[in-house]
N, C-alpha and C positions, 0 to 999 in steps of 0.2 A: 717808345715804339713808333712814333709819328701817326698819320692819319692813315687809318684802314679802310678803305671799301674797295665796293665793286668785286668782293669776294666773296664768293657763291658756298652753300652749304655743303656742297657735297665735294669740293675743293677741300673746306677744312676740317671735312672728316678724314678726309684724305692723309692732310699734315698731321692730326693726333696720330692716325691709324701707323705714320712711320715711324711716331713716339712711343709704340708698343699698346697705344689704347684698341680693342676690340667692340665692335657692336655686339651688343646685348640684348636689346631691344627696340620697339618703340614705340613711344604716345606720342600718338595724332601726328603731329607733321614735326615730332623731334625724335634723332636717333639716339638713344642710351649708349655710352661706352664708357667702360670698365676697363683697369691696370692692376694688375696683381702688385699688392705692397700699397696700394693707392685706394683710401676710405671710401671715398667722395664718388661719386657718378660725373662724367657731364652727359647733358643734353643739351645736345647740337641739334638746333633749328637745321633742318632742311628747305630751308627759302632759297629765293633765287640770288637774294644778298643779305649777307650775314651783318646786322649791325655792328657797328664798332666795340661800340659800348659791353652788348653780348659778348662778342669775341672777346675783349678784355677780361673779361670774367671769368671765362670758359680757361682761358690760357694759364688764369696765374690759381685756379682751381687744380691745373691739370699739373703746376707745382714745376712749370716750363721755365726757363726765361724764354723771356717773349725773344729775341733777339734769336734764339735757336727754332724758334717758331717759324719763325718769318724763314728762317733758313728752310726747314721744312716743307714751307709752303712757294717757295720758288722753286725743290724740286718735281713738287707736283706740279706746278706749271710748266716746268721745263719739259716733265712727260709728254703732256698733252700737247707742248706746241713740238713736239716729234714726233707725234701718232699724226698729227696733222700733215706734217712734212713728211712723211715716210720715210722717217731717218733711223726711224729707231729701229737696230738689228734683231733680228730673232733670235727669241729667247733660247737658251740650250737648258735641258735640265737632263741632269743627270741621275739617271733612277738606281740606285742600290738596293731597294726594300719598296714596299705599297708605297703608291704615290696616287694622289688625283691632283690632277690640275685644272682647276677653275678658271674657266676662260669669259673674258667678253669683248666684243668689238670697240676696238676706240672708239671713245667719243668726247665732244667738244661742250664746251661750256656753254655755249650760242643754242646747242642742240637737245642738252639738257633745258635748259631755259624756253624752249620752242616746243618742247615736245613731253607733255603731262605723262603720258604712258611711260615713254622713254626713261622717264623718271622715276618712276612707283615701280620698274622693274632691275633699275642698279638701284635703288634702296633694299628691294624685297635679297634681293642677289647680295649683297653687303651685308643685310642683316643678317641672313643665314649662312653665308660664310664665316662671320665670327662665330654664332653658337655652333658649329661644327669642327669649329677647331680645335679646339682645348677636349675633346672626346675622339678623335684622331688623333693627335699629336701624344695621347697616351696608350692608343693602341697601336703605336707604331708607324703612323700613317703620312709620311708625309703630305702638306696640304699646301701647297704654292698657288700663286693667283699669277695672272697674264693679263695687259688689257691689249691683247695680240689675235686675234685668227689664224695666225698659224706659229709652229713652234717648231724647234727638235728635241728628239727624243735621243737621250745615248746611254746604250747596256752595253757593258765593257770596252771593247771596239767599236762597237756600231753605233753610226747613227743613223737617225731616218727623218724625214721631215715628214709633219701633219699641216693639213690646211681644213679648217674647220668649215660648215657649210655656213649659208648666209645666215641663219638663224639668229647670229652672233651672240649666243650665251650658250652655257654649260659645261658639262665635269668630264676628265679626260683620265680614264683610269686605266693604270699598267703596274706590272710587276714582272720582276726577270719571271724568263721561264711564262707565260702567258701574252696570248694575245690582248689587245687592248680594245678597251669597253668605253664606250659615249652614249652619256643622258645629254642630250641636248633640250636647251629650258631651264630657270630657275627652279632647284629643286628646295623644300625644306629642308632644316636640319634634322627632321628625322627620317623623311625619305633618303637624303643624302647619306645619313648613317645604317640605313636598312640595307640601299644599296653595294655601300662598301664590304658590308658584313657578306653578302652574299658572291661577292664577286671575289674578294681577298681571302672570303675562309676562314674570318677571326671573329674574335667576341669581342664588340666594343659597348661599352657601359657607357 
């Protein structure tokens, strides 16, 4: 796999997270993420750079070839250097059924690294977006993520554009037939799950 650094932890939660691994937890300054069909746990250090050595581990833990990793991990780079440029178009999502979409303002690795808060609140936001999704996605819920401020929305023919406020976090909730609902803020996964239940009308376990 050649020589790895300069690769930030929340970069390569990133890459697992588009290998289908979910957060689950975390102790002290590492995230838990779990794969359905996959025994083993990793924990991923959330440092500002992720040892090599670790990474190694984590990757052939996580039963990847590395080679697909690194692919992984170039398009989460490629993200972030078009949230930078403002290149990257707005998202369309297209609602059939309950849908929230979890929103948060791009941000930069530099910014992450610069900014302790800014950090402890896309972890807190990461971490309870995975435990909320495996209990929506069985209540019917769709649960899409955005690292956008604004998006469109389209119900059948229509569509409409949202622009979220400066807050830059939180959950965007719509269903045909209803107007649409915004918690702005990292919510828990069980607020998050209290909320949907009240907004959508469903029983979710």
């Amino acid at each position: 796999m050649g020589k790895l650094g300069n690769i930030y932890g929340k970069e390569a939660v990133k890459a697992f997270q588009k290998a289908g691994w979910l957060a689950r937890g975390q102790v002290e300054s590492h995230l838990v993420l779990t794969k359905e069909g996959i025994r083993a746990n990793l924990a991923v250090p959330l440092h500002p750079e992720f040892a090599s050595g670790t990474l190694r581990a984590r990757i052939r833990d996580s039963r990847m070839k590395p080679i697909i990793w690194v692919f992984l991990l170039v398009a989460v780079w490629a993200g972030v250097a078009d949230a930078q440029e403002g290149a990257r178009p707005e998202p369309v999502f297209v609602i059939h059924g309950p849908t929230i979409v979890a929103f948060f303002a791009p941000v930069t690795g530099q910014e992450l690294k610069n900014e302790s808060d800014l950090n402890e609140v896309l972890s807190d936001f990461q971490l309870y977006y995975g435990q909320a999704s495996e209990p929506l996605r069985k209540a019917g819920v769709d649960f899409p993520d955005t690292n956008t401020l604004s998006f469109r929305i389209r119900i059948g023919k229509k569509v409409r554009r949202y622009r979220m406020n400066e807050t830059g976090v939180g959950y965007f909730f719509i269903a045909p037939g209803k107007a649409p609902h915004i918690e702005y803020g990292v919510m828990t996964d069980a607020d998050l799950l209290d909320a949907a239940r009240k907004y959508f009308g469903i029983a979710i376990r």
